[in-house]
N, C-alpha and C positions, 0 to 999 in steps of 0.2 A: 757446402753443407750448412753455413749459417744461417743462409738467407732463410733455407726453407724453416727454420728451426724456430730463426724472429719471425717469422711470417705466421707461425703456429703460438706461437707466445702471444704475441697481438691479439689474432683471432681468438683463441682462449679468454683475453683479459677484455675485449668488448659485452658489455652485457647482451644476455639473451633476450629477443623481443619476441613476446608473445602476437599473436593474431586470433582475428577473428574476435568475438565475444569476450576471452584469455586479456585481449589486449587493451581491452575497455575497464574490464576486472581491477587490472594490475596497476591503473592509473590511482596513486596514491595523492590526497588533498593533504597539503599543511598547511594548519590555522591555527587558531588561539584556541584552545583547550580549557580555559578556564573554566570554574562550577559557575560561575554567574551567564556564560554561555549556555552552557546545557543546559541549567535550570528554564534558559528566557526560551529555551525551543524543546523543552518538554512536553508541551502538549503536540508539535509536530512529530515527536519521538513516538507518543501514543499513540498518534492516529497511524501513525505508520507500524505498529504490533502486529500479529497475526492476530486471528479473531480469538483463538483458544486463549493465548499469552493473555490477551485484554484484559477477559472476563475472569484470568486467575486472578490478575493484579488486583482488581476491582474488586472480587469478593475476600479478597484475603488482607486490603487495606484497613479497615479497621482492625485486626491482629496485629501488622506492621506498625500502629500508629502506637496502640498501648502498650506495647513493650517498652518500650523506651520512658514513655510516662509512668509507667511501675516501680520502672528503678530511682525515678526523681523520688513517688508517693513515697518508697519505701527512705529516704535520706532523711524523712519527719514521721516517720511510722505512727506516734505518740501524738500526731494531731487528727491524726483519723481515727473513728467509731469503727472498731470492729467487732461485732457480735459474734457470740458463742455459740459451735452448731446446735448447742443440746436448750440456746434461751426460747421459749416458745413467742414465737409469732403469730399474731393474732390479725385474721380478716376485718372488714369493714362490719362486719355482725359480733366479732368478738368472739368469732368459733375459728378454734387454732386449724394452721393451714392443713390438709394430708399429707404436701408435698415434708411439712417439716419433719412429719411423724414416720415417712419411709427414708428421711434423710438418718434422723435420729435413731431408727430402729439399727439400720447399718452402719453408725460410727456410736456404740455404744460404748467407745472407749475415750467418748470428750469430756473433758471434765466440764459440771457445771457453773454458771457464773450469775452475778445479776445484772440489772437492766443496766448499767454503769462501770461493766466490767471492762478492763486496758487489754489491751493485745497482748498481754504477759501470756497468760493462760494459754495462746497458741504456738505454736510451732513455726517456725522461720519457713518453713515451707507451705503452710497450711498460711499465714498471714500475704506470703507472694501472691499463693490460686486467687486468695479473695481481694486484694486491694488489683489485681490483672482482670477479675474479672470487675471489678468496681471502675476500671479503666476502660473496658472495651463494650461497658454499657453509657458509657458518655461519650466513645466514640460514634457509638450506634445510635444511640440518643432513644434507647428501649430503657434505661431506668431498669427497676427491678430488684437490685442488691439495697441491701440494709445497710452497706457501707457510707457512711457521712463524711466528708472534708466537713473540719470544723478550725482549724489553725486557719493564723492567714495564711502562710505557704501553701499550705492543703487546699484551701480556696483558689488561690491562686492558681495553680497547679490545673485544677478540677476546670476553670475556664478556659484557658487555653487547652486544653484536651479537647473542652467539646468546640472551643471556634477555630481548634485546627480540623476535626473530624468536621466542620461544616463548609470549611474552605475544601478540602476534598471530594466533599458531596458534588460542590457546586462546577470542582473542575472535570468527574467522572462525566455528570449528570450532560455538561456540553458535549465531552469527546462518544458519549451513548448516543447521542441526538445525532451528532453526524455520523458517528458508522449507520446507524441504522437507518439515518432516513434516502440515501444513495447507495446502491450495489457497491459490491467490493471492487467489481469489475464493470464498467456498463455497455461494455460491445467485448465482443470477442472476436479476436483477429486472426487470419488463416496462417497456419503453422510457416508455408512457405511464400515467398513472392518470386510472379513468374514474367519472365521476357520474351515476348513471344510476339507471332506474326497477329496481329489486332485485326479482327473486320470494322470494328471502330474508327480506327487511326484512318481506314481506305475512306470512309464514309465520311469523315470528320475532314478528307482533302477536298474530296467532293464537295461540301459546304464552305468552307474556305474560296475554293477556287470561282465557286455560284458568286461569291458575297463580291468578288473580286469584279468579276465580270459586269455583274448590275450597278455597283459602283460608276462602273467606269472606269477601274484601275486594269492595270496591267497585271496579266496572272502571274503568279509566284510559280517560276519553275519549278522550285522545292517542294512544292506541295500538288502537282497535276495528278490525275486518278490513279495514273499508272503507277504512279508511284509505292512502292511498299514499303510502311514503316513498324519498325516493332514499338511495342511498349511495354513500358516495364510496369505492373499491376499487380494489387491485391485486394482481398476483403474481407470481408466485417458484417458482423452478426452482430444484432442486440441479445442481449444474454436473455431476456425475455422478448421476444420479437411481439407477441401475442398483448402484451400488456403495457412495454416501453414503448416512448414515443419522443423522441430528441430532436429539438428544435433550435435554429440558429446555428448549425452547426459549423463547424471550422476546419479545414484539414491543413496538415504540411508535411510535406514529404523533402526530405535532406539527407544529401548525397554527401558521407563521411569518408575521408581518405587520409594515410599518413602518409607524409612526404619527410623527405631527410636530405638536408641541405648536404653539399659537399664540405666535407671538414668537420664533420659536427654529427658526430653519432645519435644524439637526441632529435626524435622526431619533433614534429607539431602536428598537428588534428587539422584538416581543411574541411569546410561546410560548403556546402554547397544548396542553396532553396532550389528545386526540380519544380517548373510550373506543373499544374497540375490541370484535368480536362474540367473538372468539378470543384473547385476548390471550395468552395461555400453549398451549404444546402440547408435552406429554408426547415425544410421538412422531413425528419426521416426515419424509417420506420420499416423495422425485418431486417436491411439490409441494402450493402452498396460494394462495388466496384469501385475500386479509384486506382488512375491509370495519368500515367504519364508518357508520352510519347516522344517517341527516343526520334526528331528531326532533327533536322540539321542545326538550328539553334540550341542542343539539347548537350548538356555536359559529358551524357555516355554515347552521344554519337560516333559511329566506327569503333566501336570496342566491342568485344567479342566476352565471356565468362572469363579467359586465363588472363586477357589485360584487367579484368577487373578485380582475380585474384592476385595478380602481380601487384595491385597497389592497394593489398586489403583493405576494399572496401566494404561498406557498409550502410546501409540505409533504414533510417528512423522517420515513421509517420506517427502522427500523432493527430488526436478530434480531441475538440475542445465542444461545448454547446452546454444545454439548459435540458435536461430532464422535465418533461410538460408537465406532469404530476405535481412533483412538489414543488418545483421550479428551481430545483438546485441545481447550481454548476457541476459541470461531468468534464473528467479529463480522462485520458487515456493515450497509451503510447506503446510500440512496437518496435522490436530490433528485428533484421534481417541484414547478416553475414554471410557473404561470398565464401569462407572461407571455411565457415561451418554447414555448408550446403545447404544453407536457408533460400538460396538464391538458383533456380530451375531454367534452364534452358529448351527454350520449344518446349512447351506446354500446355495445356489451357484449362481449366477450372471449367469442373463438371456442374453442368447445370440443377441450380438447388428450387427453381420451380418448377415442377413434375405436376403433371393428370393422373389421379387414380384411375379405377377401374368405372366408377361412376360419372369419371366428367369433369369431377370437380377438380379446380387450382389448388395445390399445395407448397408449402414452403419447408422445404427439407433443411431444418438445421445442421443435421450428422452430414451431411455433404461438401460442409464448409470447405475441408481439406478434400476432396477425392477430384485427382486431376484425371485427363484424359489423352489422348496423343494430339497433336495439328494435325487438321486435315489436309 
């Protein structure tokens, strides 16, 4: 009755390993943490926001920056000009503002002062609004307020306000330029990847075996007509097929497996690079297939779905190339888990060039996903 008892004690005290997508999740980095870290990769932090988050941070940064410089202006209150809401202000013609006179109609309860009057006269709360807003028009560098820095402190103070609100400018202004001059996304990749019997692979033996023969070489058993291989395949859509045009492009496809030595409950991650049939493409444009052919050279040759969910695996393709337009670099990258049923058995991707009724060739985007049976 013990054995079974330790035997459950054991089990129990082993951690739980996740799978699938879970187990990629649950891989925790430890590194150096330090603010001089973050600070030197915050503008990767930025580009990596969602688009809403950005454009809060972004408009709401010059609020963020005067706050702070409010509390300094106010530590020398008495070297800043603060004017009396009720002192009249007078235009470039020397005809007083209207803005003053609906301001003054509504606080008819300011006392008045003269042209040289001290912040006594105002209220600790009424002196914060104005020296905050006397901050967040140097961060905006719109001017406007009547409020003066005349101390050195307050000088002081007033410059580095606006060459920190200008170093800001400068660091939005780049991370604006990159989100917007490349898609968020610049292809879009089919939900599943399928393994399946290719008339590719038959065709692709065919030419193999031609090249062999004219050669002079000796044909590759492995590869004769008869032979049937699957392949393991997906694709990819330019998110604008009509208007994108990606050049130079790159692919890789890598085959992810955890393996667990004996003795040693901690996994490690294996990689595997899968040739691929197109690995490179010049020119490309709407869309692609990319396939890998599961031969006898091939790492998931003789495996089946349940050995490949026996050692959850996983496969990550990734394009890299040059956007023709603007000429910016494009990256992009895709997971597909066995274990999260990303990964299909006998299947094959419904054909997304169709003929209208007129004749004409079309390229059906919403198709990307819609598979079909093997014939």
């Amino acid at each position: 009755m013990e054995k079974p008892k330790l035997e459950e004690e054991q089990a129990a005290a082993m951690p739980v390993r996740f799978r699938g997508r879970a187990a990629l999740r649950s891989i925790q980095v430890k590194r150096d943490k330090g603010y001089i870290v973050w600070i030197y990769n915050i503008y990767l932090h930025a580009l990596q926001l969602s688009l809403p988050l950005f454009f809060l941070i972004m408009l709401s940064s010059p609020i963020l920056l005067s706050i702070p410089f409010t509390g300094f202006f106010m530590l020398d209150i008495e070297g800043l000009y603060i004017p009396a809401d009720d002192q009249r202000p007078e235009s470039n013609h020397g005809i007083i503002s209207s803005s003053w006179l609906w301001w003054n109609n509504n606080n008819s309860s300011s006392s008045s002062s003269s042209l040289d009057q001290t912040p006594a006269g105002l209220t600790t709360a009424e002196m914060c609004f104005k020296v905050f807003i006397f901050s967040l028009s140097l961060s905006t560098t719109f001017g406007g307020t009547r409020v003066e820095a005349r101390s050195p402190y307050a000088l002081l103070l007033a410059n580095l306000n606006t060459l920190m609100a200008q170093l800001i400018f400068v660091f939005l202004s780049g991370a604006v330029f990159h989100r917007l001059s490349q898609p968020r996304e610049p292809v879009r990749w089919s939900k599943v990847a399928l393994i399946t019997n290719d008339m590719f692979s038959v065709a692709e033996a065919r030419n193999q075996n031609n090249k062999g023969t004219a050669n002079g070489e000796t044909k590759d058993q492995t590869h004769q007509p008869g032979n049937s291989y699957k392949s393991f395949m997906m694709r990819l859509n330019l998110m604008d097929p009509k208007q994108v045009v990606l050049i130079e492009c790159k692919f890789e496809l890598t085959y992810r497996r955890f393996l667990t030595e004996k003795g040693n409950p901690a996994p490690f991650i294996n990689h595997v690079s899968l040739k691929l049939v197109r690995p490179e493409v010049a020119y490309l444009k709407f869309g692609l297939v990319v396939r890998h052919i599961i031969d006898e050279e091939s790492p998931l040759y003789g495996m089946d779905l349940e050995e490949l969910n026996s050692r959850d695996a996983s496969f990550t393709i990734t394009i890299s190339g040059i956007e023709r337009s603007s000429m910016q670099p494009i990256f992009s990258e895709n997971l597909y888990t066995v274990y999260d049923g990303e990964v299909l058995w006998d299947r094959q991707f419904q054909d997304q060039i169709i003929t209208d009724r007129h004749g004409h060739s079309m390229f059906d985007c919403n198709l990307i996903d819609q598979l079909k049976p093997v014939k």
